[in-house]
C-alpha positions as CSV (number, residue, x, y, z in Angstrom):
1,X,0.0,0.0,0.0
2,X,1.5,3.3,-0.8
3,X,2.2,6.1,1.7
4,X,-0.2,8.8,-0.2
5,X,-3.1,6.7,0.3
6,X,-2.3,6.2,3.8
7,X,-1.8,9.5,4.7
8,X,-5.3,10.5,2.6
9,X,-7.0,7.9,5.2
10,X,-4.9,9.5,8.0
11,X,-6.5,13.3,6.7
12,X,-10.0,11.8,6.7
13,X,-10.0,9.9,10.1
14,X,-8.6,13.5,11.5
15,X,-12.0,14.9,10.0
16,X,-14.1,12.2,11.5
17,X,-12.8,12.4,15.2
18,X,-12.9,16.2,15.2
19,X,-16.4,15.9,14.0
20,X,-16.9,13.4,16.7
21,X,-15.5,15.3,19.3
22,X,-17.0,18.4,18.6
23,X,-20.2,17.4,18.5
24,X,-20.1,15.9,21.4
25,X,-19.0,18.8,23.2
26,X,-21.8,20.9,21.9
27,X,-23.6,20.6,24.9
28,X,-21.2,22.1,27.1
29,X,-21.4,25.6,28.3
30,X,-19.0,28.6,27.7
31,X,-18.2,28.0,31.4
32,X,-17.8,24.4,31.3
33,X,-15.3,25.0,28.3
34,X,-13.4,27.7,29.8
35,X,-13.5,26.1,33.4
36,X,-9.4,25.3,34.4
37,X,-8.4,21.5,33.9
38,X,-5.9,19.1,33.9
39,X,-3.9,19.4,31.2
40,X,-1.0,20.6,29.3
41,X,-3.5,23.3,28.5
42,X,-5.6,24.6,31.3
43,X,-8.9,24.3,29.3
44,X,-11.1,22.2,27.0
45,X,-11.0,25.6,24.6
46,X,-7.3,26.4,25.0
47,X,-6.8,22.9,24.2
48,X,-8.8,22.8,20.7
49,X,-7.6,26.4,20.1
50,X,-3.8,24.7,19.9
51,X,-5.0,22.0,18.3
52,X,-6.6,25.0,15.5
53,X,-3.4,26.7,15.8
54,X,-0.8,24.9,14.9
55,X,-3.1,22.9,12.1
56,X,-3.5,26.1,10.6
57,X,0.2,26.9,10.7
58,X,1.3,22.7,9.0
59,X,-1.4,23.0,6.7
60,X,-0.5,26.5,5.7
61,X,3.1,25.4,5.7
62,X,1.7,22.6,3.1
63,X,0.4,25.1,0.8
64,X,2.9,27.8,0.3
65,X,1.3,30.1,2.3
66,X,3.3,33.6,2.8
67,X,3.3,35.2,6.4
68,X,2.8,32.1,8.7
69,X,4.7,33.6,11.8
70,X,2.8,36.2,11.2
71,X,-0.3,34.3,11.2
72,X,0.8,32.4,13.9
73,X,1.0,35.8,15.9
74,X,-1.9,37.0,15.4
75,X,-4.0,33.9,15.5
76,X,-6.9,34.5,17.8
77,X,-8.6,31.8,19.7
78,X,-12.4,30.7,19.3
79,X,-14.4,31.5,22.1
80,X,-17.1,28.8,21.4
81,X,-17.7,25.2,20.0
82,X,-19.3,26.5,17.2
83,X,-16.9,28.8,16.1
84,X,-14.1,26.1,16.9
85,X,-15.5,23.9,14.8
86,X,-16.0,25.7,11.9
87,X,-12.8,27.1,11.7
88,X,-11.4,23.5,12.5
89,X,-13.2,22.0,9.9
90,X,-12.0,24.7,6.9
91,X,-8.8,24.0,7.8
92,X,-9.3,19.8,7.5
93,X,-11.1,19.8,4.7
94,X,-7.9,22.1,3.0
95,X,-5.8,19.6,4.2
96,X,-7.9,16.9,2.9
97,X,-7.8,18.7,-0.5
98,X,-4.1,19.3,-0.5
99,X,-3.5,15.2,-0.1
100,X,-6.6,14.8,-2.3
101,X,-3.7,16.6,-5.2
102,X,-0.7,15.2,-3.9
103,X,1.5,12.6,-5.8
104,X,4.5,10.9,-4.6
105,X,6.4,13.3,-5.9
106,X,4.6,15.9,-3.6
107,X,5.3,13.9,-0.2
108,X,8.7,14.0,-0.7
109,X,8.9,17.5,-1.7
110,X,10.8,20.3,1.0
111,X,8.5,22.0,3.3
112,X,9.7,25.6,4.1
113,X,8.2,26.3,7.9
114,X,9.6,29.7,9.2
115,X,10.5,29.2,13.2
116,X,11.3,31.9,15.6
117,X,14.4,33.9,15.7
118,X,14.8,34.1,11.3
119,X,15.1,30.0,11.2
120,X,13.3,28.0,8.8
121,X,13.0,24.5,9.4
122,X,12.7,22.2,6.4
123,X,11.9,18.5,6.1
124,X,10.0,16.7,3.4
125,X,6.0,16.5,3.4
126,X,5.4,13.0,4.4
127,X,7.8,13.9,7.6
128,X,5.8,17.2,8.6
129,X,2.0,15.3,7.7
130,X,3.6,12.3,10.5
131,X,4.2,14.6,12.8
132,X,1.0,16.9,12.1
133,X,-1.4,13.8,12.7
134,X,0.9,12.7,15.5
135,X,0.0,16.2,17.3
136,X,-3.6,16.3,17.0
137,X,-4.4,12.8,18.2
138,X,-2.0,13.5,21.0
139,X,-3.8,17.1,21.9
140,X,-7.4,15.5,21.4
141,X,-6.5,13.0,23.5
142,X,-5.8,15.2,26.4
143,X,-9.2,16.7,25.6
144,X,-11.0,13.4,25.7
145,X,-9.4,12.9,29.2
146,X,-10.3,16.1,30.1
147,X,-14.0,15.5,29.1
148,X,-14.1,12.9,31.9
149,X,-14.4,15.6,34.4
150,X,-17.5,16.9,32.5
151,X,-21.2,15.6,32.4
152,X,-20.3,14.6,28.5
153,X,-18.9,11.1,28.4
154,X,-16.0,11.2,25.9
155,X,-16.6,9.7,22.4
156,X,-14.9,6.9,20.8
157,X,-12.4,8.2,18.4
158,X,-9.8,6.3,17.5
159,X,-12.3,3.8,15.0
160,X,-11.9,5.5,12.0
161,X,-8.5,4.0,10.0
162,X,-9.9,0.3,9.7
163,X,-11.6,-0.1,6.8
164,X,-13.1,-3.2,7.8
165,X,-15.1,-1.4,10.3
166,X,-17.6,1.0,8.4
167,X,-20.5,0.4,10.8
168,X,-18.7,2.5,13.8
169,X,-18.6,5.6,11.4
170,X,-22.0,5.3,9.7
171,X,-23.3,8.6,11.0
172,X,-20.2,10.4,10.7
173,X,-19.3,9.4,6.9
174,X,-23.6,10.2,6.4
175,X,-22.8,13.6,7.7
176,X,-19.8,14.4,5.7
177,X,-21.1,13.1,2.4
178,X,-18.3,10.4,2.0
179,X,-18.2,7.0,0.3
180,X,-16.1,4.6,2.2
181,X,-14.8,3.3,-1.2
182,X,-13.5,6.6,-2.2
183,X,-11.9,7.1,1.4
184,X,-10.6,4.0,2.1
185,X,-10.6,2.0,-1.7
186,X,-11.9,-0.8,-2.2
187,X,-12.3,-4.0,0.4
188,X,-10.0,-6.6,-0.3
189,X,-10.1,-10.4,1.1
190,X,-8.0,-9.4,3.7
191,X,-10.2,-6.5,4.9
């Protein structure tokens, strides 16, 4: 199996759990999502504001984008679920959309990420899309433990890569508009 496809798997599953997750928080109040926690940030909302953050800033990094430590600067935190969410969901669906065009050729190309003090770090694609997907399940993670202190019991999110498991992300593919054969290929003996 090659690494594009992986990775275009990896994309949509970070799609489905943020989905997940957000809706689930819905319920909670501006209080409850502001309220200090546990965590290596102090709040659900600081939390999913990194988690924005820094997606923003990869994903921009992806694309060319001009400015990103200024960007990064001036970045200013959502306030709400729905807000979060939104913004959160613009900025999967470009990254969706950038592996959705990617070839081989793409993956390995050098990504320029500008760094404090002048210093631009470079490594390939495939390197800085690990590492991206690597942060966000480790920061929603720390929200879903977080969630424990809350009435809202913490969703299931880590069910999304097998693609011999559709039935555990029927509602969320529904919602989404996706075809598991066109996110996952098709099923083979073996899965």
């Amino acid at each position: 199996m090659e690494a594009l496809h992986l990775l275009r798997i990896q994309a949509h599953a970070n799609r489905l759990a943020n989905l997940r997750l957000h809706a689930a928080m819905a319920p909670l109040s501006f209080t409850e999502l502001h309220a200090p926690r546990t965590g290596f940030f102090p709040t659900l909302m600081a939390t999913l504001n990194h988690i924005l953050g820094v997606d923003q800033y990869y994903v921009g990094a992806l694309h060319g984008d001009e400015g990103l430590t200024e960007a990064w600067a001036r970045f200013v935190d959502a306030q709400d679920m729905p807000e979060l969410a939104e913004r959160q969901r613009l900025n999967d669906q470009r990254l969706i959309t950038w592996l959705a065009a990617a070839d081989s050729a793409a993956l390995a190309r050098a990504v320029h990420m500008p760094r404090a003090q002048g210093r631009v770090q470079i490594d390939a694609a495939a390197h800085m899309l690990q590492h991206l997907f690597m942060h966000q399940t480790h920061h929603r993670g720390q929200v879903h433990a977080m969630l424990s202190g809350t009435a809202v019991s913490p969703p299931q999110l880590d069910e999304f890569l097998m693609p011999s498991e559709p039935h555990l992300r029927t509602a969320e593919m529904a919602a989404l508009g996706w075809d598991e054969v066109a996110v996952f290929g098709p099923r083979t003996p073996h899965n």
